[in-house]
N, C-alpha and C positions, 0 to 999 in steps of 0.2 A: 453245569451239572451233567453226569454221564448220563447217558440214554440208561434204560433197564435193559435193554438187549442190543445186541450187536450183529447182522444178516451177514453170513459171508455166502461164499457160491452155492458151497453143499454143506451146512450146517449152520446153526442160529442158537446163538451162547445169551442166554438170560441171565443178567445180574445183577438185579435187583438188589438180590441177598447176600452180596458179597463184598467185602470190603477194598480188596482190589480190585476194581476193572478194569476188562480189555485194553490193553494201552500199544501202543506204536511198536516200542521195543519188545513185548512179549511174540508179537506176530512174526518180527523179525525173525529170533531164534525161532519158532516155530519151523517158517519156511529156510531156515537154515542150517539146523542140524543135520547132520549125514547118518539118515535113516534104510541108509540104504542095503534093502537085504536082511535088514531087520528081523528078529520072527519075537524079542522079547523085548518091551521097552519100558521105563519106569521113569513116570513123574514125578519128582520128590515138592509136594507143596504146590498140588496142581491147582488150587484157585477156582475159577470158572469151568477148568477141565476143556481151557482151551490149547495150553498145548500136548494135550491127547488128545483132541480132534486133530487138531494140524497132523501130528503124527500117526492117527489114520488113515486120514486120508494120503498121504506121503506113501506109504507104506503097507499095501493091502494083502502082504501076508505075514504081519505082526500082531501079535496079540499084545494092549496096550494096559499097565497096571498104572494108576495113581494113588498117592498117599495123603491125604488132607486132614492136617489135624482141628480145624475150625468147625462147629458144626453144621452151622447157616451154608459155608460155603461149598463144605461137604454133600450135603444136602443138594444146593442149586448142579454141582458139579455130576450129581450120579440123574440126575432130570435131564439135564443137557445129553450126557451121556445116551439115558434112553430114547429121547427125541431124534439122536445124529441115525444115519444110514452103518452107522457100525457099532450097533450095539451090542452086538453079539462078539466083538471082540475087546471091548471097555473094560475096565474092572477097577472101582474103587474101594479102598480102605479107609475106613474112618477112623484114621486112628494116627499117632507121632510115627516119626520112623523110627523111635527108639523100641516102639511097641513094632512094628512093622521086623522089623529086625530079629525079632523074638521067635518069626513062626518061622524061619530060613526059608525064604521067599525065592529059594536058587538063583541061580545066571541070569541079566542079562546083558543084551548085544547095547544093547544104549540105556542111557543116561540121560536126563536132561533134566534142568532145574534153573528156574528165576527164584533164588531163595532168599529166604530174609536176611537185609543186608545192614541196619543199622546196629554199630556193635557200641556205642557209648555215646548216644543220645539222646534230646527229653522226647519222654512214652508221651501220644496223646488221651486223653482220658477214653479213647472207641478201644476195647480190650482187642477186638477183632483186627482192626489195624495193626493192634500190635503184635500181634501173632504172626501177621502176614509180614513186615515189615523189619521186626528186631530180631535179632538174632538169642534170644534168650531161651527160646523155644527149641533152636534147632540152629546149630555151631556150624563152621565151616570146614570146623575138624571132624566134627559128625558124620558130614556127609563124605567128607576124605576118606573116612575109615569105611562106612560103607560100601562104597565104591572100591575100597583096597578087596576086599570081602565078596561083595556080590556081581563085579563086572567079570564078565568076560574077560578069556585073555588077551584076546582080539578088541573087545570093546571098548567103545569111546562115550567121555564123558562131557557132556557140552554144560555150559552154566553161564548163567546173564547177571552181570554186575553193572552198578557205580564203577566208573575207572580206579580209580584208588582201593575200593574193597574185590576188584578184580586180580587187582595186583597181591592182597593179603592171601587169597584163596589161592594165587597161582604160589605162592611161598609152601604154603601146605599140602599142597599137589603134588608137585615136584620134591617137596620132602619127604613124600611118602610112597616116591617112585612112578609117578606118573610125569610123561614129557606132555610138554605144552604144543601140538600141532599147528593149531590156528588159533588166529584172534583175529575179531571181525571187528572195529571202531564205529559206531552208531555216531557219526554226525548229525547236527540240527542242518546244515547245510555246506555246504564245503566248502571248507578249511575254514566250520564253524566251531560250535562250541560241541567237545567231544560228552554226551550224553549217555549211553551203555557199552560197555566192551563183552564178547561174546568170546569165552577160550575154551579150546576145545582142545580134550586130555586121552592119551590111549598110556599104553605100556610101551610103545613102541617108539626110538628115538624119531624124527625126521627132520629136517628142515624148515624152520620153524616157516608158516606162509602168515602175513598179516595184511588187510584188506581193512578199505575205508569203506562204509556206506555212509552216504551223505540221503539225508531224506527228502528235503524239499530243496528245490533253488532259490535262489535269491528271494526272487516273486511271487516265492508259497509253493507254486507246482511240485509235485512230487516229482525227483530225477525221475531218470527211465532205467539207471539201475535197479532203484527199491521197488517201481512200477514193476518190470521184469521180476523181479524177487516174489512180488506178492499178486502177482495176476492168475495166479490159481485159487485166490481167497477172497480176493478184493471184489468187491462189486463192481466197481468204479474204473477198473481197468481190462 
């Protein structure tokens, strides 16, 4: 069973009340998105409102929005929020990005989102799971159009899938004019079982770069790439 809270260096995410927690692959993208330079950035489905702290603290002259449509989680996320050393640059909406969408919320410089990925699956009877988790709530086309809409012209959009449903959203990406920069492969260990893929979208064509993070070795330990990755968060490292 998850813990209710989670300590990292410079902030502490309570989750009691939330139906996803903290897990491996959200931290990842957290400390992997290119926050760099930042001054607007938007959570689509922020959860715990843990990757708007990562993105605070990454990023200390960005003013950080999330959008959470779950109430409970909405709730635990704008607490977290007041608790962090950057609460004066937080800002949540309780509310769909469909409603989000309505107030023309302007530009920003990034994007980032671990969104609900399950598109024809059985629902579990937790409704809040399902919100966090099915796509019924919030499409892949939704957030494509968004992001046609409110990104930057400059701006990048990063997203954490399943490898298969990473692959459906890069179809719709790409068809709606966004090149695919990077894609980061979330190993269990290397040249293990591929568990999240991280891609990451601007307007801009380039060369596509794709990188493996393997998590632990063989033995459990955490590599010393992912250790490096997340030793600005980690306790433990």
């Amino acid at each position: 069973m998850a813990n209710d809270y989670f300590q990292f260096k410079q902030f502490l995410i309570k989750q009691d009340r939330c139906a996803m927690k903290v897990c491996t692959d959200s931290c990842v993208l957290g400390a992997y998105a290119d926050v760099a330079g930042a001054r607007r950035i938007l959570d689509i489905g922020a959860g715990t409102g843990l990757l708007s702290l990562m993105a605070a603290q990454r990023a200390p002259e960005a003013q950080i929005e999330a959008v959470e449509i779950e109430p409970d989680a909405a709730a635990q996320a704008q607490e977290n929020f007041l608790a962090s050393p950057w609460a004066n640059r937080l800002k949540l909406h309780r509310q769909s990005l469909q409603e989000f969408v309505l107030q023309a919320p302007g530009l920003f410089d990034s994007i980032i989102s671990n969104p609900p990925f399950f598109q024809a699956s059985l629902k579990s009877t937790d409704v809040a799971k399902n919100t966090a988790k099915h796509t019924g709530t919030l499409t892949f086309k939704e957030i494509v159009a968004f992001a046609q809409k409110f990104l930057k012209p400059n701006g990048k959009l990063h997203i954490l899938l399943p490898p298969h449903e990473a692959k459906v959203f890069e179809q719709e990406a790409n068809t709606a004019g966004f090149f695919t920069n990077q894609v980061l492969n979330i190993e269990a260990t290397p040249n293990g079982k591929l568990l999240r893929a991280i891609h990451s979208y601007s307007r801009q064509a380039s060369p596509l770069q794709t990188h493996w993070l393997p998590v632990r070795e063989k033995d459990g330990s955490y590599t010393l790439p992912f250790q490096k990755l997340l030793q600005e968060f980690y306790l433990i490292f």
